[in-house]
N, C-alpha and C positions, 0 to 999 in steps of 0.2 A: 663900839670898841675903840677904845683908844690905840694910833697908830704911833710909836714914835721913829722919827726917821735919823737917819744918821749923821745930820748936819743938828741933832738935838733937836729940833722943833717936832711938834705932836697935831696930827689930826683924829676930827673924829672921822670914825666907818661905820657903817652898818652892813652887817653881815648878809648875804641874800643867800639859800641852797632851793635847791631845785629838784621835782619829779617827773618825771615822764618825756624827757626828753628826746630827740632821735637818738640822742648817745648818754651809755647811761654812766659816764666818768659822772665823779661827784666832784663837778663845777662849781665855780665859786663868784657871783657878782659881787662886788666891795663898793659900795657906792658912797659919793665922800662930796664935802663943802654942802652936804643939804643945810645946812646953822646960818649959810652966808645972805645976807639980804638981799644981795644983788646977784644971782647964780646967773651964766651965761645961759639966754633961750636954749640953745642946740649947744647941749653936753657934749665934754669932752670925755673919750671915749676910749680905753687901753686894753685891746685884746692881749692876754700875756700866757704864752704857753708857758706852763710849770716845769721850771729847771732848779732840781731839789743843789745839784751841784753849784751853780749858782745864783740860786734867792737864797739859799740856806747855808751853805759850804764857804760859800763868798770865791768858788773857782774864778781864777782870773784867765781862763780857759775862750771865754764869753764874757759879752756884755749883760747878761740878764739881770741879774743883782740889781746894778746901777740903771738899769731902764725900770723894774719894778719900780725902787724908789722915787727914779724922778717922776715916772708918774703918779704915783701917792700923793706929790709933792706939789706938781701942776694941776691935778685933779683937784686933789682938795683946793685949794687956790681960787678954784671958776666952779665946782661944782661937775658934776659925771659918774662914771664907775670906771674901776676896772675890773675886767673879767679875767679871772684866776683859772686856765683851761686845763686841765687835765692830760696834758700834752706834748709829756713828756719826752726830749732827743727828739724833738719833729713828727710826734706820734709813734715812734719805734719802743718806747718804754725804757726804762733806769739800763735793766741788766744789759739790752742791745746798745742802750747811748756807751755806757762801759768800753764793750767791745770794740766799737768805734772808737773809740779816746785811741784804742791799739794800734790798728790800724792805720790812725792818724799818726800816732808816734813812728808809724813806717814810712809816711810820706801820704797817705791819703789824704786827699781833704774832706771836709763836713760830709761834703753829696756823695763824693764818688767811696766815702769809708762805709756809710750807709747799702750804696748798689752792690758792693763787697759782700755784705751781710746777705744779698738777696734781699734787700729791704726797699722799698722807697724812697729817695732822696727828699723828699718831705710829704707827709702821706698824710697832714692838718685838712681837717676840714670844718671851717666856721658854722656849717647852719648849725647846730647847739645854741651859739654864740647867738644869732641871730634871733632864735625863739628865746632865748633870754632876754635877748633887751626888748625883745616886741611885749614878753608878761612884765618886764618893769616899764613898760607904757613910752621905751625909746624905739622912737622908726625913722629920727632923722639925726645924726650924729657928727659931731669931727672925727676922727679918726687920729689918735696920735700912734705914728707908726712911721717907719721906714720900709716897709714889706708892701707893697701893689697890690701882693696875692690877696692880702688880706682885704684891702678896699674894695678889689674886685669880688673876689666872695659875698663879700656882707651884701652887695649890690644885688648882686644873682638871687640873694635870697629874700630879698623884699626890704633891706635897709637902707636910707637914700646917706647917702656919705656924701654932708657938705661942703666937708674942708679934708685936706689929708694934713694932718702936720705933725712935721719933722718930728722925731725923739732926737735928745743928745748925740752926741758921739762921744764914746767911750773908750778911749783905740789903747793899746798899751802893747809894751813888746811882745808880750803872753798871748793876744789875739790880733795883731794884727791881719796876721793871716786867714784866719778865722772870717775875719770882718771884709777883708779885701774878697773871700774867693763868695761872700753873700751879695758882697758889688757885680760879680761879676758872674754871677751863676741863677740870680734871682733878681736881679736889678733894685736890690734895696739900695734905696737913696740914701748914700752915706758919703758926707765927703772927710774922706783919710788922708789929707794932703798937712794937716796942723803939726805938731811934735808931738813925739811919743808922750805918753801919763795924761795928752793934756782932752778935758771933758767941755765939752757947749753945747749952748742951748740952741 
């Protein structure tokens, strides 16, 4: 399937779906730059939990949008997948993420509008992710992420994580908050020190 990204350039993808897994969301492997001659040994690698508000809405609420894309855009480049999770608000689901938007419009942040709900302040859990890339024949990986949790998961579960590296920073007046309280509540590696609008690799 052809991808086109939003700087206009176009990869190709192949689509991956999956049965029998620990979790039966219908996950989605994307796996990109297989055309390239030179693909990097140990794929580069994008768990991306599904945020219909924004990959799809283009919510400037979050960075997600802008991290799907970049990774499309690096992936395809060296070669890897990304893994498209079913995973919605942190694993709370659309209508709960909503509710929180509320909450948050009160003063909550991300986690604590979540524990509000009686929910989880992130209730993700990789191994799916994990038996995915082990039946697409990946057991040693980069990891591009800002998230820990994640690296350390994939670890736990039998996948040897050889690189972590960095995504973008996507910071804007609409999330800076957002992005500051994930530095400081989950220890994603993000540095928010640049000017607002502005994106790096």
């Amino acid at each position: 399937m052809p991808i086109h990204l939003n700087g206009g350039d176009t990869v190709a993808a192949r689509l991956h779906t999956f049965h029998g897994l620990s979790d039966p969301g219908e996950h989605l492997a994307i796996t990109l730059g297989e055309d390239r001659p030179d693909p990097d040994p140990v794929p580069l690698v994008r768990l991306h939990s599904e945020c219909l508000t924004g990959d799809v809405l283009g919510s400037a609420r979050c960075d997600c949008g802008p991290q799907l894309h970049e990774a499309v855009r690096r992936i395809g480049a060296v070669g890897g997948c990304v893994l498209y999770l079913r995973q919605e608000g942190r694993g709370i689901g659309l209508y709960n993420k909503l509710d929180a938007y509320l909450l948050q419009d009160a003063g909550f942040d991300t986690y604590a509008a979540n524990e509000e709900l009686q929910l989880a302040p992130d209730s993700r859990d990789y191994r799916a992710a994990a038996e995915m890339l082990r039946l697409l024949g990946l057991t040693r990986v980069r990891l591009l992420t800002n998230n820990p949790e994640k690296a350390a998961q994939l670890a736990r579960y039998g996948i040897e994580v050889a690189a972590v590296v960095p995504t973008g920073v996507f910071v804007t007046e609409d999330n800076r908050s957002y992005l500051e309280t994930k530095v400081r509540v989950t220890r994603h590696t993000l540095a928010l020190g640049g000017p607002v609008g502005r994106s790096a690799s």
